[in-house]
Residue frames relative to the residue before (quaternion, step in Angstrom):
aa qw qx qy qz dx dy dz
X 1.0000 0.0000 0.0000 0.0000 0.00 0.00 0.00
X 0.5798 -0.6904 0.3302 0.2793 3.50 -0.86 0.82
X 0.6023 -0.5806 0.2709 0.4762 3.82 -0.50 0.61
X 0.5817 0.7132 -0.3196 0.2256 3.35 0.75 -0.97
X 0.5872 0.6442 -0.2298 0.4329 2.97 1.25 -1.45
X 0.6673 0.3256 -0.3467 0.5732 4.01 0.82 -0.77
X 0.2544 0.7551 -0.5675 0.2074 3.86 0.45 0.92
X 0.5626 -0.6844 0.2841 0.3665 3.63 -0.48 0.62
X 0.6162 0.5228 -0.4167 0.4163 3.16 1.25 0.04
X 0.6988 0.1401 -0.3705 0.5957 3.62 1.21 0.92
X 0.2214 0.6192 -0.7117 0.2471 3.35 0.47 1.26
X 0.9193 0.2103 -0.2556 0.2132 3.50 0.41 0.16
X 0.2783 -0.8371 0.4539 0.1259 3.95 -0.17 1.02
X 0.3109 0.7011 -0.5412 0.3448 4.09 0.83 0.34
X 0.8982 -0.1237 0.3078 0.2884 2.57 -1.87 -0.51
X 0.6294 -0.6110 0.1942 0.4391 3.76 -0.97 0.73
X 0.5169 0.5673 -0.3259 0.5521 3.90 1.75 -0.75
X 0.3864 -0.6975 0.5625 0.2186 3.90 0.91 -0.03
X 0.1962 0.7836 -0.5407 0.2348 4.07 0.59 0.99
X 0.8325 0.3051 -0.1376 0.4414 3.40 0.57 -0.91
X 0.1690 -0.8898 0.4146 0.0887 3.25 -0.07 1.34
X 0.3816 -0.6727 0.3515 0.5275 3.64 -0.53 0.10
X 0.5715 -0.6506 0.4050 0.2933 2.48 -1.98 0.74
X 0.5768 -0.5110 0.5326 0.3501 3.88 -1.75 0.53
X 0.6654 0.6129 -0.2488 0.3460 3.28 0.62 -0.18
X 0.1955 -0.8903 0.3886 0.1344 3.86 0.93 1.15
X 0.1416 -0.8402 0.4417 0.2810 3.89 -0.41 0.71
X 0.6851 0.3574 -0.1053 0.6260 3.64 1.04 0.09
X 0.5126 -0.4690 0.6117 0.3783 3.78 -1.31 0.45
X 0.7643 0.4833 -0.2895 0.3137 3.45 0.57 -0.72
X 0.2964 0.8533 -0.3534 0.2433 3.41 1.34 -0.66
X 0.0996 -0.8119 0.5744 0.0318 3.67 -0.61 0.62
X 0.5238 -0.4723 0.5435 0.4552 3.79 -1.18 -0.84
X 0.4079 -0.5870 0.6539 0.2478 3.93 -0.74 1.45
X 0.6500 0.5495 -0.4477 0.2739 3.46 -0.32 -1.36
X 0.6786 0.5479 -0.2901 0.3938 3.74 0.70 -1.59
X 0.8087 0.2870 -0.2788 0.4312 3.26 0.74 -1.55
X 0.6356 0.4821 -0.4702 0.3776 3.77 0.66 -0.16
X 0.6413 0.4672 -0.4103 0.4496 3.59 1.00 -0.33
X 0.4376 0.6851 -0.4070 0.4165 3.99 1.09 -0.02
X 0.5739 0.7077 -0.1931 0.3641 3.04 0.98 -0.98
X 0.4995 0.7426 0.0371 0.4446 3.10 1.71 -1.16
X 0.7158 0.3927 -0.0084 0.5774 3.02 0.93 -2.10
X 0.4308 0.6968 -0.4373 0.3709 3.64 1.31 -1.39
X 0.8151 0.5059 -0.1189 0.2560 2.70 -0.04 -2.29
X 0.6886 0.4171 -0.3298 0.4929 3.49 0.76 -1.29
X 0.7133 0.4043 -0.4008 0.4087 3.83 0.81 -0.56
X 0.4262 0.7586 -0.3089 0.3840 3.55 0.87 0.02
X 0.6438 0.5713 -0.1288 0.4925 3.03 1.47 -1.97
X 0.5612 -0.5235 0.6146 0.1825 3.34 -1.66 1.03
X 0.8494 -0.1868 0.0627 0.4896 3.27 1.21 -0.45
X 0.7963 -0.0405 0.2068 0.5670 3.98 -1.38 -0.68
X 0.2311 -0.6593 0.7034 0.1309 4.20 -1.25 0.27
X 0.3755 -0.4340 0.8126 0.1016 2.92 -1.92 0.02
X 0.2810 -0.8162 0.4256 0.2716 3.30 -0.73 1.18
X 0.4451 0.6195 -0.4893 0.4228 3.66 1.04 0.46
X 0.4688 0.7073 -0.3507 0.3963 3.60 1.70 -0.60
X 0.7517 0.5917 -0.1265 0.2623 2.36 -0.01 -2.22
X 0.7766 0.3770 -0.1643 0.4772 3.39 0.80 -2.30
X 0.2917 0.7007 -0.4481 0.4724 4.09 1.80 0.07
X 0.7568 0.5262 -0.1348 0.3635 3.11 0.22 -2.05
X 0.8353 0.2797 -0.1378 0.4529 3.59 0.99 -1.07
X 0.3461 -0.7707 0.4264 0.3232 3.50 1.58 0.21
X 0.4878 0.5547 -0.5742 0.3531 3.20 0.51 1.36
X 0.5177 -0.6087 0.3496 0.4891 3.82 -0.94 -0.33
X 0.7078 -0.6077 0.1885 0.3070 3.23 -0.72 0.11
X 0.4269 0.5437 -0.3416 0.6367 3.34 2.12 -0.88
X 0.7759 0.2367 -0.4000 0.4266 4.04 0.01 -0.24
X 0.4045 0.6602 -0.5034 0.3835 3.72 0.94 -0.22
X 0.6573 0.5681 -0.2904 0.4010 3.71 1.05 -1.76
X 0.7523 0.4762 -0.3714 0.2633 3.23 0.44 -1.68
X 0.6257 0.5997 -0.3032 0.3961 3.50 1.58 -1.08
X 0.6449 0.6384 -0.1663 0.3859 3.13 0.95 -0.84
X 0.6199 0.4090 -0.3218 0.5872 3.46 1.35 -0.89
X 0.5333 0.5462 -0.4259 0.4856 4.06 0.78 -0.83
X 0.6791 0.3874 -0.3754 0.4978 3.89 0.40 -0.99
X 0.6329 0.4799 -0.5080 0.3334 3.65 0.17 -0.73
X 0.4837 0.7212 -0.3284 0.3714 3.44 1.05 -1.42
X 0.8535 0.1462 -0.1153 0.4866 3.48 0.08 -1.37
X 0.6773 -0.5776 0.3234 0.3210 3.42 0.81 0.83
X 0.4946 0.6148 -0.4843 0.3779 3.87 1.29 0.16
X 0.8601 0.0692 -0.0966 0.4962 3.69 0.80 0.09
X 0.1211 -0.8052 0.5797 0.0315 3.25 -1.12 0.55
X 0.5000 -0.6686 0.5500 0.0249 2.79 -1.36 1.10
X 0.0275 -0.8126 0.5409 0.2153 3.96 -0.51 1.12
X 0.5149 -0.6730 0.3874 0.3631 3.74 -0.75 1.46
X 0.5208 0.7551 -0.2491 0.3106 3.82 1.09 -0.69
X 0.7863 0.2642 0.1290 0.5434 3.04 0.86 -1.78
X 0.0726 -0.7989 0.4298 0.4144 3.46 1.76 -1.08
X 0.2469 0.7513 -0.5907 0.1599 4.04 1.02 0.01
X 0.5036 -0.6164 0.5982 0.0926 3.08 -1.55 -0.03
X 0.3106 0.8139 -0.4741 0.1279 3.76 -0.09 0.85
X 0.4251 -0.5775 0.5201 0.4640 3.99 -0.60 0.63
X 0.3466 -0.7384 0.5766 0.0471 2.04 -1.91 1.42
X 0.8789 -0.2124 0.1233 0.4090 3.78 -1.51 -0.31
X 0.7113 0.4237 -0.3378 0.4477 3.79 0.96 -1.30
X 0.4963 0.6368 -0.4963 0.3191 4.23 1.83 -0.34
X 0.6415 0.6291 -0.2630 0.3515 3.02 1.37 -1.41
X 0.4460 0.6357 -0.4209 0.4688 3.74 1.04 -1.11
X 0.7736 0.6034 -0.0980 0.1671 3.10 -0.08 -1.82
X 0.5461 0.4318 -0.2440 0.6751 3.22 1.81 -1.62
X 0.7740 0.3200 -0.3246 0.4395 3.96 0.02 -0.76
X 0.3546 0.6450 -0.4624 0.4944 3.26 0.44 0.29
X 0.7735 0.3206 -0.2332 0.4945 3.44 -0.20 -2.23
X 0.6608 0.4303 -0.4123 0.4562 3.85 0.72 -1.43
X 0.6157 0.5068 -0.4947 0.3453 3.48 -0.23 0.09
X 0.7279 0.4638 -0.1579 0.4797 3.46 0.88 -0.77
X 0.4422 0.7223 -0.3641 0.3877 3.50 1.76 -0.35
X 0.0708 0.7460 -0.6593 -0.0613 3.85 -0.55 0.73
X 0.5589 -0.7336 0.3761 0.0893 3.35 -0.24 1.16
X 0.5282 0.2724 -0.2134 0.7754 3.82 1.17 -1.39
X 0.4560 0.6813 -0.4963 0.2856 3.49 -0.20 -0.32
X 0.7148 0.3010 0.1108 0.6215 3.30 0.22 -2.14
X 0.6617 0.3069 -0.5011 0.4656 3.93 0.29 0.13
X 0.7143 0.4433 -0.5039 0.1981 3.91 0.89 -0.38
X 0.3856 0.8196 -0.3343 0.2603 2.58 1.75 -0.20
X 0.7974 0.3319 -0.0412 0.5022 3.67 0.91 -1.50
X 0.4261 0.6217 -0.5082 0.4167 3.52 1.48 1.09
X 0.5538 0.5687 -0.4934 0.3556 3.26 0.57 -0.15
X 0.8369 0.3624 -0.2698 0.3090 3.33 1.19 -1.19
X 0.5832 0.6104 -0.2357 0.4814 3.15 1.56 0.17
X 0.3991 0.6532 -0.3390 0.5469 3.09 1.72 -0.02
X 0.6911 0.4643 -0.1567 0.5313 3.69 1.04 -1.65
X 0.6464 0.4041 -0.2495 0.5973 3.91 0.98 0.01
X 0.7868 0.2903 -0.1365 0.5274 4.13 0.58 -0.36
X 0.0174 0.8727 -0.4868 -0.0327 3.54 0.96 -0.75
X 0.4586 0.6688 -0.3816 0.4436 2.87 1.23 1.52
X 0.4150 -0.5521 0.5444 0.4760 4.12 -0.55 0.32
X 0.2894 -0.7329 0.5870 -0.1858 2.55 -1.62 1.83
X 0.3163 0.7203 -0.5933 0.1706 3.71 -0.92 0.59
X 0.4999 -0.6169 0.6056 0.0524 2.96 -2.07 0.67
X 0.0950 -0.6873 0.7186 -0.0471 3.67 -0.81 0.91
X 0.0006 0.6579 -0.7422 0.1279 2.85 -1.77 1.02
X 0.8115 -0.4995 0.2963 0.0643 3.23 -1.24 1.13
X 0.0069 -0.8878 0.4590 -0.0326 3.56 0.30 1.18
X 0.5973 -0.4914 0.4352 0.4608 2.98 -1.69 -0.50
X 0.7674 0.0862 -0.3850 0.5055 3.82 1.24 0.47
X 0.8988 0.1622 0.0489 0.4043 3.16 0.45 0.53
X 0.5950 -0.4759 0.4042 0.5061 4.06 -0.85 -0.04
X 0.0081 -0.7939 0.6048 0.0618 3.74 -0.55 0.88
X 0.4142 -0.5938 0.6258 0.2901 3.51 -1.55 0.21
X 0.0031 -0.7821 0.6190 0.0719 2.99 -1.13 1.29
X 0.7088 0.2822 -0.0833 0.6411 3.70 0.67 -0.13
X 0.2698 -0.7888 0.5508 -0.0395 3.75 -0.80 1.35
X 0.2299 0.6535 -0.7182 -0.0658 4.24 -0.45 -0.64
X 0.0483 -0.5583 0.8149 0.1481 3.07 -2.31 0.32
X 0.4602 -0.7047 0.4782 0.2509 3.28 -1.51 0.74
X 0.6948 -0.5714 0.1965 0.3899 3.32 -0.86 0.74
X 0.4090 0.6194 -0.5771 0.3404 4.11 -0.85 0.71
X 0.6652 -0.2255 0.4364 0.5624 3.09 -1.71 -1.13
X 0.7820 -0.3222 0.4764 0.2402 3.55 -1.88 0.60
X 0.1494 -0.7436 0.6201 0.2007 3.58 -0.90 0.65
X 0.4716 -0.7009 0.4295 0.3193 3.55 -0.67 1.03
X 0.4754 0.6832 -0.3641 0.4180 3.87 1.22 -0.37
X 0.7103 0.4696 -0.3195 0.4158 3.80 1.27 -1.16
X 0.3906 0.7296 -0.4565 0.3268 3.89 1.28 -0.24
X 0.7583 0.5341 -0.1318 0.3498 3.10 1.37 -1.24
X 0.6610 0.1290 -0.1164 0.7300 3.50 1.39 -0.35
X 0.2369 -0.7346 0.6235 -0.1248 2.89 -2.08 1.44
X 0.6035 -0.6497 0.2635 0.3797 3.74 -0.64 0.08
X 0.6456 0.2930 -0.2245 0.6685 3.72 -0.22 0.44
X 0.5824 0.5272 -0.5067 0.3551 3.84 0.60 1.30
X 0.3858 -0.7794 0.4506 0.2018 2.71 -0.95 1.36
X 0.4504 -0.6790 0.4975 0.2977 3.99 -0.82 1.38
X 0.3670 -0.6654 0.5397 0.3622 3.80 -1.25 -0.18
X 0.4144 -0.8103 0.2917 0.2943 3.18 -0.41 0.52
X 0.5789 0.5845 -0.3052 0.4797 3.41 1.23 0.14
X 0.7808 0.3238 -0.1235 0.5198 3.87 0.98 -0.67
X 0.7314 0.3016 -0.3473 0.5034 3.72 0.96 -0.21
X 0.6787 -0.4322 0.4138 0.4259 3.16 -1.22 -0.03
X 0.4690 0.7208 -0.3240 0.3943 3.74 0.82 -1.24
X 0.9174 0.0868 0.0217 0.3878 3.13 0.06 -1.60
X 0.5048 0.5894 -0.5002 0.3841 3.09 1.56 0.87
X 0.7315 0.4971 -0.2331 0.4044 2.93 1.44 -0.61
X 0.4734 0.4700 -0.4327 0.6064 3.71 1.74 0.46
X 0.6160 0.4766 -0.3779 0.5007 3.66 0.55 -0.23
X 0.5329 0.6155 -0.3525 0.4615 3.74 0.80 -0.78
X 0.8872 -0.0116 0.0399 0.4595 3.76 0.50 -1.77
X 0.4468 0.4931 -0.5365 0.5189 3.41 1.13 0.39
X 0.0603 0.8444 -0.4132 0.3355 3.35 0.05 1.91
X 0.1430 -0.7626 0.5715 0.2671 3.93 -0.68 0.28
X 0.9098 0.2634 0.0054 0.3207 3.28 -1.09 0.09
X 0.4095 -0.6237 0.3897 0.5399 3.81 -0.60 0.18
X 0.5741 0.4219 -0.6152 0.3374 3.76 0.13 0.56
X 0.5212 -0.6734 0.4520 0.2657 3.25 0.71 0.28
X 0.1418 0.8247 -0.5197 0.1722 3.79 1.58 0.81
X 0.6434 -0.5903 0.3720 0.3150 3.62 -1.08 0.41
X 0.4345 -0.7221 0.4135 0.3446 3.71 0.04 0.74
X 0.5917 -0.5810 0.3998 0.3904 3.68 -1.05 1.29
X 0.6638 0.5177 -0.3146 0.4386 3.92 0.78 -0.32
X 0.7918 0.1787 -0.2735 0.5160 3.33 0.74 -0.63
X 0.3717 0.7505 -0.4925 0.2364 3.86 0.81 0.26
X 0.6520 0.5289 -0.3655 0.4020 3.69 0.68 -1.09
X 0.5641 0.6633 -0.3394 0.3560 3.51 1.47 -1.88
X 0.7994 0.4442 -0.1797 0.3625 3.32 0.41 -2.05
X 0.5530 0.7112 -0.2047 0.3828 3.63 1.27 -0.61
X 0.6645 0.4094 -0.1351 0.6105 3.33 1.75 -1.59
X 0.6823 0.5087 -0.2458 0.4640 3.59 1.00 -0.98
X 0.6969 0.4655 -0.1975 0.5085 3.63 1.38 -0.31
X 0.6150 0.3897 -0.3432 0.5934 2.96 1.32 0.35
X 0.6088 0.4272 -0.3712 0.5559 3.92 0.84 -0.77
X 0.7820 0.3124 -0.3090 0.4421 3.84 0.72 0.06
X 0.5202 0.4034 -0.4480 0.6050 3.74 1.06 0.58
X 0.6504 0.3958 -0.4469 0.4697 3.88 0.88 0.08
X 0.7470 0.4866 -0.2979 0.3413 3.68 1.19 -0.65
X 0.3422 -0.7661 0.4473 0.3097 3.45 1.98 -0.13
X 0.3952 0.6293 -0.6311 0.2224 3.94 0.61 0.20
X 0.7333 -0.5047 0.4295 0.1517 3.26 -2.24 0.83
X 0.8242 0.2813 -0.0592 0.4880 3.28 -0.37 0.29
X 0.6536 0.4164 -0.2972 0.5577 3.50 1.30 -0.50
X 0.6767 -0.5355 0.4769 0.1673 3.55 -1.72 0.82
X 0.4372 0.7565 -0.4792 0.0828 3.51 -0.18 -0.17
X 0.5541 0.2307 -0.6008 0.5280 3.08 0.28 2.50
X 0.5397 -0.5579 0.3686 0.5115 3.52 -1.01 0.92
X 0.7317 0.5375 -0.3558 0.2215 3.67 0.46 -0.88
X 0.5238 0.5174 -0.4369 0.5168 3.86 1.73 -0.07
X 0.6387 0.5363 -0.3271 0.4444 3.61 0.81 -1.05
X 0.6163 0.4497 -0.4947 0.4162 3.82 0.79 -0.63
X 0.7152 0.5883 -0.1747 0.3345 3.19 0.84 -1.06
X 0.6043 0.4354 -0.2240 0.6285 3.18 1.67 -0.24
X 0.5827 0.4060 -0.3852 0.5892 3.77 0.93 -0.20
X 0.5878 0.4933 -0.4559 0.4509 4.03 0.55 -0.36
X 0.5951 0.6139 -0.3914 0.3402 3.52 0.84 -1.03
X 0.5986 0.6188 -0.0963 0.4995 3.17 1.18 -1.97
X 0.7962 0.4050 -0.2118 0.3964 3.75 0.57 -0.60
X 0.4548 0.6003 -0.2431 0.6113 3.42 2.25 -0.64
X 0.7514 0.5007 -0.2249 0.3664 3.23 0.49 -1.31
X 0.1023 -0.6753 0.6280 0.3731 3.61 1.29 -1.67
X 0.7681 0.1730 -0.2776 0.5505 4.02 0.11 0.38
X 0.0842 -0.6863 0.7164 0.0930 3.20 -1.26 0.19
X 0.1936 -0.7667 0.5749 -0.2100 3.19 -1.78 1.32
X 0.2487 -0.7210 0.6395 -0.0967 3.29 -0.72 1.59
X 0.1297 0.7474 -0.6515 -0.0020 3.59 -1.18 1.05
X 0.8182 0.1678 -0.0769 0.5445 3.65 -0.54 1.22
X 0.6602 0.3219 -0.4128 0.5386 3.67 0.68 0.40
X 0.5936 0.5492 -0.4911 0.3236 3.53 -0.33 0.17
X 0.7495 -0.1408 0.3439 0.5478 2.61 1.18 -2.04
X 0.5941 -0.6223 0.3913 0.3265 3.10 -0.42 1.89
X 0.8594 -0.0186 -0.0217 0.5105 3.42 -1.23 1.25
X 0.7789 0.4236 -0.3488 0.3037 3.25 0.32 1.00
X 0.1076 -0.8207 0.5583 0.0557 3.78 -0.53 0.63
X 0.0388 -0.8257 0.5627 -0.0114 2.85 -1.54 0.62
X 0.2737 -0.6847 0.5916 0.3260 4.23 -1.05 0.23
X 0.1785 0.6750 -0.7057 -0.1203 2.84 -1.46 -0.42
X 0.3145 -0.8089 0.4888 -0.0887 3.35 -1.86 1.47
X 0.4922 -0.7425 0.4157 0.1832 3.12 -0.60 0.95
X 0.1756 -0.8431 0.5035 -0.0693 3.19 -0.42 1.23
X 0.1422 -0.7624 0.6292 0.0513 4.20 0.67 1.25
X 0.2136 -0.6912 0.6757 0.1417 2.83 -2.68 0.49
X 0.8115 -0.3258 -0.0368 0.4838 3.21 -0.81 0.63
X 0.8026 0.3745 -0.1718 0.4313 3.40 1.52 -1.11
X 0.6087 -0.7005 0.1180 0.3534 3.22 1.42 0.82
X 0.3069 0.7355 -0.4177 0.4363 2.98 1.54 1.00
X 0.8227 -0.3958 0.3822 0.1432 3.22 -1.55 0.61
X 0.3665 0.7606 -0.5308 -0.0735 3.94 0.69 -0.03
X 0.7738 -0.3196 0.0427 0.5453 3.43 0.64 -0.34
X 0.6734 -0.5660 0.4361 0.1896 3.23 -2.01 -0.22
X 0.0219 -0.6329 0.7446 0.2112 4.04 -0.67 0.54
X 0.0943 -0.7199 0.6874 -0.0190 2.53 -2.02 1.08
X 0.3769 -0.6208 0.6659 0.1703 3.61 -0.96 1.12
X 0.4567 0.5474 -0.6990 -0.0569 3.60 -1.94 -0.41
X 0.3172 -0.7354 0.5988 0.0014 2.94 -1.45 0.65
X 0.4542 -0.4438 0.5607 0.5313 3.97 -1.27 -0.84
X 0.7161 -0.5137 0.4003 0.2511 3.60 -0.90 0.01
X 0.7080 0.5725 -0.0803 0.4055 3.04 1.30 -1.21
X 0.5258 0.5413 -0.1635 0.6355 3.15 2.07 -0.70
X 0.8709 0.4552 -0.1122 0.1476 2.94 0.32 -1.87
X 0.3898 -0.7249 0.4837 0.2975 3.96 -0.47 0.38
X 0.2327 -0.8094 0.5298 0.1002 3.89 -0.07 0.91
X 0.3431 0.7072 -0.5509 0.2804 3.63 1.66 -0.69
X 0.5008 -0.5301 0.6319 0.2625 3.35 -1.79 -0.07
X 0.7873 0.0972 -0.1443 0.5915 3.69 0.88 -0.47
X 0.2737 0.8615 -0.3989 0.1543 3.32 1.37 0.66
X 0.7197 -0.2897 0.2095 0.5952 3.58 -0.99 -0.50
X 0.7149 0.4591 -0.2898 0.4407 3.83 0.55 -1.29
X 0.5641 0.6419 -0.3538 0.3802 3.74 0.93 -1.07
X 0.8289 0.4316 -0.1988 0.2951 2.74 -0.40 -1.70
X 0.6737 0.3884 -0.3117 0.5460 4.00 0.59 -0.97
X 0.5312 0.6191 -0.3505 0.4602 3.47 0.78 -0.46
X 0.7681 0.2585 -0.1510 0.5660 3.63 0.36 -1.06
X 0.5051 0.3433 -0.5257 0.5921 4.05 0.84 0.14
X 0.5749 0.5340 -0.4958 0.3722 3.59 -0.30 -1.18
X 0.7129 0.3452 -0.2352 0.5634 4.21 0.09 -1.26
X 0.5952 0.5510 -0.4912 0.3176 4.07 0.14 -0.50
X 0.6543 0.5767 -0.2029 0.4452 2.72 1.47 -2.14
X 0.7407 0.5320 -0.3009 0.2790 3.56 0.65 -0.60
X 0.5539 0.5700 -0.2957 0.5300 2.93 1.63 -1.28
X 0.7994 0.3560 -0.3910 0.2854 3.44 0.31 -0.73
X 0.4450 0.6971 -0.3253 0.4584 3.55 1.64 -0.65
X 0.6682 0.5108 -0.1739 0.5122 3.88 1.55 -0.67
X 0.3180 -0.8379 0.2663 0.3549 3.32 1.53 -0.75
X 0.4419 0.7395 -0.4394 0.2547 2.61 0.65 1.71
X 0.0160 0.8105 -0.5791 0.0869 3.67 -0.31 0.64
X 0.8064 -0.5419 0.2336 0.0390 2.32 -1.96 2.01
X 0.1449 -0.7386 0.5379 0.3797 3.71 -0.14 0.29
C-alpha cells in the first residue's frame, strides 16, 4: 500500500472524535494498519455504487458514521482516490482509483488465475478439465487436467494446442455463442468465415445433433446464451459429453472458456447438475475476479 495512506490524517481508527489512537505495539507478525482497512470500506462502497453517493450514503454503505466517513473521505480526496462533485456534493472515485484498477487489469493473466482454481473445481466435478482460448483458427486448448484414477480412454483423442469445432463441442459452441458483434449478437468478423466453412462441411455431412444452416446454429447459440454454458452430448465423441463456460474481461469480452467432459456414464448432463453448476460459478467467479460485471 502506498506511503501516503499511513498519513496522519488516518493515524487514527476510534471512535467518531478519533481519541484512541492505534496502538505502537503490533499483536501478530501479521498485524497491519486498522485505519487503512476500515477506511477501504469507503472505497468498497463507492466502487460497488451504480454511481456518485451522498455522503450519508456512502458512510450507510460502509457502516460507519458519517463525521468519520468525512474525515476518511477528505484523506482520499487528498490522494486523488476520490472526488467530490462541488455541485451535487456526491462522492465518486477519483483518478489515482482509476490508475490503480488499470494498473491491476493490466497485470491480469486470465489462464493464469483459472489454473489456478482447477484444482478446486476439479474436487467438486471430478471431471477432465481444460481451458480454451481463442486462436488464430479457432477455440484452442491451452491447459488440460485429469482427475485422479486410471486414464480415460476419451483423452487419447484430444491434446493441447487443438483447435475445438465450433459446431459439435461444447468449446466452440460456447465461443460461437459470445464471441459476438453488436446487440444482435451477429457473428464476430473473426469467427464468421470459420462458422460459414464449418456450416457448410456439416450440412454436407448430415451429422445428428449438429446445425448445418446459420439459422439452426443461431438458434443453438441463443440457447447457449440463455443458459450461460453450453453443452454437447455424444457428438464430439462417441459416449461422451461435455460443458464449457464463458469466462468475460473487464470489458466484456470473451477471454476464455472452462470446460468439463467426461464418459457419459459418470457424467451429469443436467443443466444445473453436479458438473454444470460449479462449472458455470467457477467462470462467474472469474469473470468477476477479471472485472467484469453484468449489465
Amino acid at each position: 500500500m502506498p506511503a501516503p495512506f499511513l498519513s496522519s490524517d488516518l493515524a487514527s481508527d476510534g471512535g467518531d472524535d478519533g481519541s484512541l489512537p492505534l496502538s505502537p505495539q503490533l499483536p501478530s507478525p501479521r498485524a497491519g494498519i486498522q485505519s487503512v482497512e476500515v477506511g477501504f470500506a469507503l472505497l468498497a462502497a463507492l466502487s460497488a455504487s451504480s454511481g456518485p453517493l451522498m455522503l450519508r450514503d456512502v458512510a450507510a454503505a460502509a457502516s460507519m458514521s458519517a463525521a468519520k466517513a468525512h474525515r476518511y473521505l477528505v484523506s482520499f480526496q487528498r490522494l486523488a482516490l476520490v472526488v467530490q462533485d462541488p455541485s451535487t456534493a456526491r462522492y465518486d472515485l477519483g483518478p489515482a482509483a482509476l490508475q490503480l484498477g488499470l494498473a491491476c487489469l493490466s497485470r491480469l493473466d486470465s489462464v493464469k488465475l483459472a489454473r489456478q482454481r482447477m484444482a478446486l473445481l476439479m474436487g467438486q466435478v471430478g471431471q477432465t478439465l481444460a481451458l480454451a482460448v481463442w486462436g488464430n483458427q479457432g477455440p484452442t486448448l491451452v491447459h488440460w487436467e485429469e482427475p485422479g484414477g486410471p486414464p480415460l480412454a476419451m483423452t487419447v483423442n484430444l491434446r493441447l494446442g487443438d483447435v475445438m469445432p465450433l459446431l459439435s463441442s461444447a468449446t466452440g459452441l460456447c465461443f460461437s455463442a459470445f464471441l459476438t458483434s453488436g446487440p444482435a449478437h451477429a457473428p464476430h468478423p473473426r469467427l464468421a468465415p470459420l462458422l460459414q466453412d464449418e456450416l457448410r462441411r456439416a450440412h454436407h455431412a448430415g451429422l445428428p445433433g449438429v446445425p448445418s444452416t446459420l439459422a439452426e446454429a443461431a438458434d443453438m447459440f441463443a440457447e447457449v446464451r440463455r443458459r450461460g454454458i453450453a453443452r454437447v452430448v455424444n457428438t464430439l465423441l462417441p459416449g461422451v459429453a461435455g460443458f464449457c463456460a464463458p469466462v468475460f474481461d473487464a470489458d466484456g469480452h470473451l477471454a476464455l472458456g472452462m470446460v468439463a467432459v467426461g464418459p457419459l456414464a459418470g457424467f451429469d448432463t443436467q443443466w444445473d447438475g453436479a458438473v454444470a453448476a460449479p462449472l458455470r460459478a467457477a467462470a462467474a467467479q472469474l469473470s468477476a475476479d477479471l472485472g467484469f460485471r453484468p449489465a
